[in-house]
C-alpha positions, 0 to 999 in steps of 0.5 A: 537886521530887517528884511529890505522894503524895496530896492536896496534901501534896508532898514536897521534896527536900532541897538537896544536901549543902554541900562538905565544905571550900574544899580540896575545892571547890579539888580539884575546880577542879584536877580539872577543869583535869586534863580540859581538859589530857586534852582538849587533849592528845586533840586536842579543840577546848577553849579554855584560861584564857589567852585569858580576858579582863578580869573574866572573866581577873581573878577566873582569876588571884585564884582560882587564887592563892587556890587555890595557897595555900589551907593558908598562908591559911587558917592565918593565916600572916604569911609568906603575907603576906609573900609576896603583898606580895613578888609585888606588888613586882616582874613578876619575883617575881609570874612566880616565884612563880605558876607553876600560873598560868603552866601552867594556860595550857598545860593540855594543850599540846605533847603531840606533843612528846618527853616529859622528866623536866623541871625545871618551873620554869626561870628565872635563878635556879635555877640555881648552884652547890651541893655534889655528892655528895663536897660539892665545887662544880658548877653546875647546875639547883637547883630542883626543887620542880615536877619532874615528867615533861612536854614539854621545851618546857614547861621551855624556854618557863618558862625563856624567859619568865623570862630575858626577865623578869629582862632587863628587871626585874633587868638593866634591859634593853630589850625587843629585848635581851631577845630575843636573851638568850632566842634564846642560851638556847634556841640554848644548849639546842639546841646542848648536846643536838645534841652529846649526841645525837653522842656522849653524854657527858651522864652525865659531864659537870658545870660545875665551875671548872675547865672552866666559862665565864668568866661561871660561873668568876666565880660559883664565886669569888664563892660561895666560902666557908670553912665555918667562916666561913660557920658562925659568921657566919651560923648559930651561938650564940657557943659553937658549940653550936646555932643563933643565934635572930634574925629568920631563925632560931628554934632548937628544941633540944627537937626534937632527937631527932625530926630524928635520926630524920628524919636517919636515915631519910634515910641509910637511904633514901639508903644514906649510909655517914657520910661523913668529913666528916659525922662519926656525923651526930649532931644538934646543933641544930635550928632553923625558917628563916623567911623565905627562898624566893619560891614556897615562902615560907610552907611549913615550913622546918627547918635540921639541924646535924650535928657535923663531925668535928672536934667543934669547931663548924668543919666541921658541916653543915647539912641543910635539911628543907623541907615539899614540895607539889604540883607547879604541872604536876601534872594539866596536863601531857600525860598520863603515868603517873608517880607516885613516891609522895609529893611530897618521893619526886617531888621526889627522883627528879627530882634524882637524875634531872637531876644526875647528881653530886648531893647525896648528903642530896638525899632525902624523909622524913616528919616527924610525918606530912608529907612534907619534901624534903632537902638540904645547906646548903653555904658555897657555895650560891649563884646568880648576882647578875643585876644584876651582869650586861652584856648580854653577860654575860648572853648568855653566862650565857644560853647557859650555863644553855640548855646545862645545861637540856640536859644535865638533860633528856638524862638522862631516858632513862639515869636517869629513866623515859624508854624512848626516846633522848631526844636525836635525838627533841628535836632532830627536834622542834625542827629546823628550829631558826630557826623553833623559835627564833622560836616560842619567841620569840612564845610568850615576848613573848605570855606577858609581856603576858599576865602584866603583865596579870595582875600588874596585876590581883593588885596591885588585889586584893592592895591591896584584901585579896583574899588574907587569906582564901580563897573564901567557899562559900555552897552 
């Protein structure tokens, strides 16, 4: 309040102005996330959401969803819906699908530790089998939506908690099992980046069937398709001309010309030459994919059909055009200076970083002033089945999965923006390996309980509507 001018008049002083819109009250909470990471990382003693406790933890956990997906809420969307009915099913899916969750408790953390372009969000499955750059079949991470540059142990602890999770969820194993999956995934990291900081061979190698481990030689045939069969039983109208419509897909032939140019500007981008089997990459059709993906479920998705050359609707390809956001470690990580521009410009510079034999139609493009990720639908894209999986397959597919996380992270000094060896700097970082190994391990069994917690307390707010609409901003 002001002093009073003169007699008893006094003036007031208006209230300050209401925020613009909840996306900027939302700003500014993932701003303030951004200084306790800073904080952390300097060095400050600032305690972090993950040691918030009841109530106190329950509205940390409903906000931040809220927050995560505040444009599908706000537009009414069923598939946000779907989602959040999708993350109350299973610990499995509420892990996949939270991931700022998950990293806001690590605001800030592991800054001592070398740095990566890192995948951001490790689990089972995201990794599998997908076209490299002649479309032929490798396995690899297959991900990467969150990339970004961070600690590598962020990646290994994600990638920890989520093995752990699956073991018990999907592999319907006991908890001391899933212990030793998580010891063969990390062993496997370890083990990999030991053998690129000998002799580095990371820029060459690629798990493909005739070099694979039996565990991976199994998902290669299993993922194994004929386009033309993949194409007319899953996609296509009775004459091969366009898209099928059913409950998955909604074909928009009228948008024709828009993905031609998007299709364009992809190659351009990516300095594709039309490959033999990518014909003139003419569009045939377009169609939006409803309901596929877990943390993406909600977001635009279209599917691409280009002509094959063989004009005869047995050797088209499809190219999927997805809607990119921003990273879940975005602003939490230690500091750094990257910034690749747009999201789907980061997205793409992570693959081309962490797959060295990628998708050549990995890319970014802008489709009516949005940014969209692209890349290659293919017969035999595909990850692995996890029910499927014996302990000991498991293990394997573990130690699999740890060596590929490596080999993704070892090209982050020869692709990526990293201006010192990174390999003998990790292993220095996780020598001695036991207690590494058991560090991960504690950090892994505390996260767990913590996000049982947690997805307890989403599937109260869930049942009770807290997720049909976001925070209500009175002042």
């Amino acid at each position: 309040m002001a002093k009073a001018k003169s007699g008893n008049s006094k003036k007031v002083e208006p209230p300050e102005p209401p925020e613009k819109s909840i996306d900027d009250r939302y700003e500014r909470r993932s701003k303030a996330f951004a200084r306790l990471s800073a904080g952390i990382a300097a060095g400050k003693y600032l305690v972090p959401p993950k040691f918030l406790e009841g109530q106190a933890r329950r509205l940390h956990v409903r906000t931040t969803i809220r927050e995560d997906h505040s444009a599908r809420i706000s537009e009414s969307s069923k598939e946000a819906q779907d989602k959040f009915d999708k993350l109350s099913d299973g610990l499995f899916h509420f892990f996949r699908g939270t991931a700022l969750l998950f990293y806001r408790d690590m605001a800030g953390e592991d800054g001592h530790m070398p740095t990566v372009m890192a995948l951001g969000d490790v689990h089972p499955e995201n990794f599998g089998v997908m076209p490299d750059r002649n479309g032929a079949p490798i396995f690899g991470v297959n991900d990467f939506d969150e990339t970004t540059y961070a600690p590598f142990s962020w990646d290994i602890k994600r990638g920890a908690v989520g093995f752990w999770i699956a073991a018990l969820e999907e592999g319907d194993l006991k908890p001391k099992k899933a212990r030793k999956i998580v010891r063969k995934f990390v062993q496997g990291y370890a083990l990999a980046m030991q053998r690129y900081a000998n002799k580095s061979t990371e820029s060459n190698d690629a798990y493909r069937i005739d070099n694979s481990p039996k565990v991976i030689q199994r998902l290669f045939e299993q993922a194994w398709e004929e386009r033309k069969d993949w194409l007319w039983d899953d996609y296509l109208t009775p004459n091969g001309r366009g898209f099928r419509s059913d409950d998955e897909l909604q074909p928009l032939s009228t948008e024709v010309d828009k993905f031609q140019k998007a299709i364009n500007d992809l190659a351009r981008s990516n300095g594709i030459d039309a490959p033999d089997r990518a014909g003139e990459l003419k569009v045939k059709d377009v169609c939006v994919r409803h309901g596929q993906g877990t943390a993406s479920l909600g977001l635009p998705r279209y599917y691409v059909l280009i002509e094959g050359p063989s004009q005869d609707a047995t050797d088209d390809i499809i190219i999927e055009f997805k809607a990119a956001r921003r990273s879940a470690l975005d602003g939490l990580t230690p500091p750094n200076a990257f910034d690749a521009g747009k999201q789907a410009e980061r997205i793409k510079h992570g693959q081309r970083v962490q797959l060295a034999h990628g998708d050549i139609f990995y890319g970014a493009v802008e489709i009516d002033g949005k940014s969209f990720m692209s890349r290659e639908r293919a017969p035999f894209r595909d990850d692995i089945d996890l029910d499927d999986l014996s302990f000991k397959s498991w293990k394997h597919y573990a130690k699999v999965c740890g060596a590929a996380l490596a080999q993704a992270h070892a090209l982050s000094d020869d692709l990526g923006r990293i201006d010192y060896d990174v390999e003998p700097s990790i292993m220095d970082a996780i020598s001695p390996l036991e207690l590494f190994v058991d560090d991960i391990v504690r950090f892994t069994e505390e996260a767990v309980e913590r996000l049982e917690r947690d997805h307890a307390f989403f599937r109260e707010d869930h049942k009770h509507g807290a997720f049909d609409s976001l925070d209500v901003v009175f002042r």
